[in-house]
N, C-alpha and C positions, 0 to 999 in steps of 0.2 A: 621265573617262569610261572603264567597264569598257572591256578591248579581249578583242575576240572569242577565243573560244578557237582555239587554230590547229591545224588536224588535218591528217595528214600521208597517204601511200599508197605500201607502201614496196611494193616492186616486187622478187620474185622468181626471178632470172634464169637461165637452162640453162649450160648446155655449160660446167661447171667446169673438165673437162680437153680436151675437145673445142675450144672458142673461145680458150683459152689465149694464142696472141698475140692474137688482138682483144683482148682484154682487157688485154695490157698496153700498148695503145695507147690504149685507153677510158679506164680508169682515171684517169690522171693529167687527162685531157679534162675527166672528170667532178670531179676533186679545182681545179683550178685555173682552170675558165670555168663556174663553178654559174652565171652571166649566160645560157649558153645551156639551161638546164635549169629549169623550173618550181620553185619555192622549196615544193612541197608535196608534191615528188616524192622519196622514196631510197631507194638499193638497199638492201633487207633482207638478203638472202643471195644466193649466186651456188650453181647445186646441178648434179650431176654425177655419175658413177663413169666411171674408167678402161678401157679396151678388156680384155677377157680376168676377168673380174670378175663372178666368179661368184655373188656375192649380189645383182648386178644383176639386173635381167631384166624389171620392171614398164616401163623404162622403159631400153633398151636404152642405154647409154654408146661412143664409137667413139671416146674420145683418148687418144693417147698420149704428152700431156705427162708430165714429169718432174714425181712427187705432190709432189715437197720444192718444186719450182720453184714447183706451184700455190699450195702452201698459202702459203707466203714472202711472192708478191703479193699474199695475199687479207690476210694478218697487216699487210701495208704500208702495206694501205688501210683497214683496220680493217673488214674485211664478213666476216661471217659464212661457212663453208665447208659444204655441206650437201655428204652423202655419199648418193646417191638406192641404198642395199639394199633393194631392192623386189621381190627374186623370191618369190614368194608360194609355191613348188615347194619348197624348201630343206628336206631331211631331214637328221638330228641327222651322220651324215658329213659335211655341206658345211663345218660349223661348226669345223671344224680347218684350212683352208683357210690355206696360208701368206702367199699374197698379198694377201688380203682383211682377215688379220689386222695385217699388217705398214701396208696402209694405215690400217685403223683406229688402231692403236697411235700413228702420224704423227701424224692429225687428230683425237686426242684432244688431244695436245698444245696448253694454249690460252696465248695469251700476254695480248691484252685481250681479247679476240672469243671468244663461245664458238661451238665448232663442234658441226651437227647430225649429225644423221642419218637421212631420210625411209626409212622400213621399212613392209612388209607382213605378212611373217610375223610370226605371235604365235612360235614358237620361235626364232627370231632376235634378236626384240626383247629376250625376257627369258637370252638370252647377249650380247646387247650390253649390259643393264642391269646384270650381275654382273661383266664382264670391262673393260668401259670405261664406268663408271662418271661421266665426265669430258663426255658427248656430251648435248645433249635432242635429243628424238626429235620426229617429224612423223609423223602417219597418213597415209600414203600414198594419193591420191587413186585408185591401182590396186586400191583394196579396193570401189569402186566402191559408196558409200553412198549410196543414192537413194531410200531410205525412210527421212522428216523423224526420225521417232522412233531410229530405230536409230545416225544419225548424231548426235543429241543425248547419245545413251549412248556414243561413243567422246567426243565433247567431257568426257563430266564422267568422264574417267580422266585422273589425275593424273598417268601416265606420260608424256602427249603434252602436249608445249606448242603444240601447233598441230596441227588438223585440216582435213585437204582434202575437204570434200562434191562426189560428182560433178558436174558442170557444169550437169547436168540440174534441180538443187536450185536453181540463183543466182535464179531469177526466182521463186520460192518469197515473194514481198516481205511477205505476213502473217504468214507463220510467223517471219522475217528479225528482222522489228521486235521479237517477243515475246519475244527473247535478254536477257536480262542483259549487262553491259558485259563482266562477266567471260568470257562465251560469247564476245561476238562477239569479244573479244581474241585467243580462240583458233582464231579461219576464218581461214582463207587461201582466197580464190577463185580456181579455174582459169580464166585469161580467153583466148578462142580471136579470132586476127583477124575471123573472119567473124561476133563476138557481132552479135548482132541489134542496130538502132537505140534499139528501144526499153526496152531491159535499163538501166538504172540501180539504183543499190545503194542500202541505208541507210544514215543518218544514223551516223557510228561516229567516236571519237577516235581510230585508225588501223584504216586498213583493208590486208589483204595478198592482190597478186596476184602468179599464176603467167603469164609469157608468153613462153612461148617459142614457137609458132608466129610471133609476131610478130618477134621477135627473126632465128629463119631468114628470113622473108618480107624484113628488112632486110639479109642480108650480101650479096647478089650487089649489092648497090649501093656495097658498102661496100670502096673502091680507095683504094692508097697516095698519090693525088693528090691525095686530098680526104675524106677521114677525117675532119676538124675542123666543114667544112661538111656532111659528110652528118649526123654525129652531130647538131649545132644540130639541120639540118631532119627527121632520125628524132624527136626529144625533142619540139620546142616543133610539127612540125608533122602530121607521119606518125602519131605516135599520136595525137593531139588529131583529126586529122580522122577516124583509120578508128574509132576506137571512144568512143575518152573524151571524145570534144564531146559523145554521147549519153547516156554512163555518168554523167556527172557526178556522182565517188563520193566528194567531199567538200563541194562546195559549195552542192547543195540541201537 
């Protein structure tokens, strides 16, 4: 008997330098009890920039973990390190930037995993694509694409291997379906805790979300007593009831 094709929902998580020790309490959670973790769930990449980081700005950054220390965990666990250069502001001085560069130069470096880099600016992007050459790029959901047409023309550029449509798009479900595989490979959807009940996605061999509201909405619960138990009930039960019992974005 054929067996079903198995589709997956990899899950794109914040606070790269910001969550730094949750995450190296998570991590090994998630590598060693996958028993407390849906078998259709995995992290895509973890995204971020550093406090003081001035090609940020779409999406403000406040860690001041050590970048060697980040990148080290993210190479250990084999996930992907996305660098969110989102300031849409950036004129051709920022671009000399020593700190900005010396992290990029870090997280070009790839050992299995390759790392990103979510950007806004068109003059950023093409000094990122001549100088580190080593990175794929994500469009940045702060370009705020909300008209279907416009957003299909940043998908068919070959420079992004994934594109974020504003949130406003997700329930768009006619236009959703009419993608090519190759399209929908390259959406990543931004999912907000408070998605509506009746928001479910199409039919896709992987589908990629962004959640970081939820992710915050979960750390004040998240104590050195019980880490192990909370992560179980955030996984198998906090997401399934607040959104993905209604989303169901692999199995209908």
């Amino acid at each position: 008997m054929e067996q079903p094709e198995k589709r997956t929902a990899y899950y794109h998580l914040p606070g790269l330098f910001e969550f730094y020790e949750l995450y190296r309490v998570f991590l090994p959670i998630f590598r060693e009890h996958r028993e407390y973790f849906y078998d259709w769930c995995e992290i895509g990449s973890v995204y971020g920039a550093p406090e003081d980081c001035i090609w940020d700005g779409g999406r403000a950054g406040f860690g001041d973990a050590d970048p060697r220390e980040v990148l080290a965990l993210m190479q250990e666990y084999g996930i992907s390190a996305r660098l969110t250069l989102s300031n849409s502001l950036l004129r051709e001085e920022h671009l000399s930037d020593k700190r900005c560069n010396a992290l990029c130069e870090l997280f070009e470096k790839r050992a299995d995993v390759q790392n990103g880099v979510i950007v806004h600016s068109e003059l950023l992007l093409d000094y990122l694509k001549r100088k580190y050459p080593g990175f794929y790029f994500v469009s940045s959901t702060t370009k705020v694409l909300t008209d279907f047409a416009q957003f299909l023309r940043e998908v068919e550029r070959e420079e992004f291997r994934y594109v974020v449509p504003d949130f406003r798009l997700n329930t768009a479900f006619g236009k959703w379906s009419k993608l090519c595989r190759l399209q929908k490979d390259k959406v990543e959807f931004l999912l907000y805790y408070m998605t509506k009940p009746e928001y479910h996605f199409l039919k896709a061999p992987t589908l990629h979300f962004r959640c970081k509201p939820l992710l915050q909405s979960l750390l004040p619960c998240l104590t050195a007593c019980c880490l192990a138990f909370q992560f179980q009930l955030s996984f198998k039960c906090v997401i399934q009831l607040h959104y993905l019992r209604h989303l169901r974005p692999i199995f209908d």
